[in-house]
Each structure stands twice: as structure tokens, then as C-alpha cells.
C-alpha positions in Angstrom: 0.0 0.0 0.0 1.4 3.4 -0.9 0.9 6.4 2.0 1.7 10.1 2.1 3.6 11.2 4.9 1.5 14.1 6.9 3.9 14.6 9.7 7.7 15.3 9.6 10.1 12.1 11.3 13.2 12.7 12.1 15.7 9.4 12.9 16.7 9.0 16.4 18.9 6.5 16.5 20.6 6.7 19.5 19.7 3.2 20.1 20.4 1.2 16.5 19.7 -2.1 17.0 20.1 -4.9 14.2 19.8 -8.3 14.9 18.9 -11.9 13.2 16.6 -14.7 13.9 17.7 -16.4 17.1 19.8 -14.1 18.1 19.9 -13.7 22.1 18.7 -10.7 23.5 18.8 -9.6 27.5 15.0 -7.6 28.5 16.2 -4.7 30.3 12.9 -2.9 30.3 8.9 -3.2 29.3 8.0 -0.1 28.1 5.3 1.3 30.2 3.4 4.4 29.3 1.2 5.7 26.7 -1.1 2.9 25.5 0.1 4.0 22.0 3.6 2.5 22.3 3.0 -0.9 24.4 4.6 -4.1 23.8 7.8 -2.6 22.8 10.9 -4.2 25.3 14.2 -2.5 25.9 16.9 -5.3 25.3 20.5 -5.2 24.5 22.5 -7.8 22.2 24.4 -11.0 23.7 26.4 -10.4 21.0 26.8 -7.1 19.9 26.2 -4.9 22.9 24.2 -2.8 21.2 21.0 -1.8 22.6 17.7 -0.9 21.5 13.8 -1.0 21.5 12.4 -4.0 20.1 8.6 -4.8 19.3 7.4 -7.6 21.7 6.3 -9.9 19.1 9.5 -10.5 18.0 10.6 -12.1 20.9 10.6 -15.7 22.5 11.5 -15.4 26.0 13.8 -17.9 27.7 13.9 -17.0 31.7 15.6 -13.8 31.7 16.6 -13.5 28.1 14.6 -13.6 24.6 15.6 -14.7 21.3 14.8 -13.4 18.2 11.4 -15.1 16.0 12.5 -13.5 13.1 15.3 -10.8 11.4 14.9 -7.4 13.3 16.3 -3.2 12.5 15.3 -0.7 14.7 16.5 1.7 12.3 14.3 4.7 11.3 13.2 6.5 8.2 13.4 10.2 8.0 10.5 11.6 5.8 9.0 15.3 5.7 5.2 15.7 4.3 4.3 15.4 1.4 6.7 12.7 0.5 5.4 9.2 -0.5 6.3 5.7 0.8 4.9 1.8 0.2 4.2 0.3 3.4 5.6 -3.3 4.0 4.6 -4.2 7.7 3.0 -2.5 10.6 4.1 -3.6 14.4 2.8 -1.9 17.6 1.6 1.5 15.6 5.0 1.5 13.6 5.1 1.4 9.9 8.3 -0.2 8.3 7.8 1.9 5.0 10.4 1.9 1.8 10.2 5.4 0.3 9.2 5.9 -2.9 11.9 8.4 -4.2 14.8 7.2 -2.2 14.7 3.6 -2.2 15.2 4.0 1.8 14.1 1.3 4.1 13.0 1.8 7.9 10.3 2.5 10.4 7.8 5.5 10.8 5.6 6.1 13.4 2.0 5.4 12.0 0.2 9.0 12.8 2.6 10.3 10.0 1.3 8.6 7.8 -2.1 8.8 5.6 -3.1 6.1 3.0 -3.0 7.2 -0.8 -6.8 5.9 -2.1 -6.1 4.9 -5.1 -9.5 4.0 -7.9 
């Protein structure tokens, strides 16, 4: 599905995280807050280090540690409004979007985003 972007994003990635299927992670944190960004879990890499937020379905917990169900990039997509993106997933009101002039891959927060009707 193709969407226009309503609402600037800006990357933050402070936090990158990229990581494979079964990959180990430690939980460090549940994200508790606004109902709009639950089931998001602050873990950090057995292997890399590096740490960062990570949807909740994506992990299989094992005691105190998770691994990965499937390949995961927290990394972000900066867009400004007006520009136009296809949507390939959607995960806890987070769009992982590929946009259409760039070729760019990475996530946007849904809100920005408004669906092109096409006839």
C-alpha cells in the first residue's frame, strides 16, 4: 500500500539495534506508558552490545533472556510531508515503510502517515 507522509520524522537512532533470527537478547525494560507505544521491550544484544527497543512480538522469552522469531532493524526513516512511501509491515503503531523516491528502508511512526486511495 502506498501512503503520504502528513507529519515530519526525524531518525533517532541513539539506540540502533540490528539483529537476526535467534539471536539472544537480555530484556532490560517493558516499556510502560502511553497505550500508543506498548509491547515494545528495551533489550541489549548477547552479542553485539548494542542496545535498543524492540517490538514484543518479536521475541521468545527464555527466563531472563529472549531470542529473536525473526530478522529485526530498529532503524528509522526520516520523511517530511508530502513525500510518498509503500508500506511493507506494521508492528505496535509503527510502519516499516520503503520510500518511494529514495529507495530508503526503515520505520515511521503510523500517525505520520495517511493512506493514498487509489480507484
Amino acid at each position: 500500500m502506498r501512503y503520504i507522509v502528513i507529519k515530519n520524522h526525524i531518525v533517532n537512532e541513539a539506540n540502533l539495534i540490528t539483529l537476526k533470527e535467534n539471536d539472544r537478547v537480555l530484556r532490560l525494560e517493558e516499556y510502560i506508558g502511553n497505550p500508543v507505544w506498548q509491547n515494545w521491550v528495551y533489550c541489549i544484544s548477547r552479542d553485539t552490545l548494542k542496545e535498543g527497543w524492540i517490538p514484543r512480538a518479536y521475541l521468545n522469552d527464555l527466563s531472563d533472556e529472549s531470542v529473536l522469531l525473526e530478522d529485526y532493524s530498529s532503524k528509522e526513516l526520516n520523511v517530511s510531508i508530502g513525500d510518498m512511501v509503500s508500506m511493507k509491515k506494521t508492528v505496535n503503531n509503527w510502519a516499516y515503510c520503503i520510500h518511494e523516491h529514495t529507495g530508503q528502508e526503515g520505520w515511521v511512526p503510523l500517525e505520520n502517515l495517511e493512506i493514498i486511495k487509489e480507484h
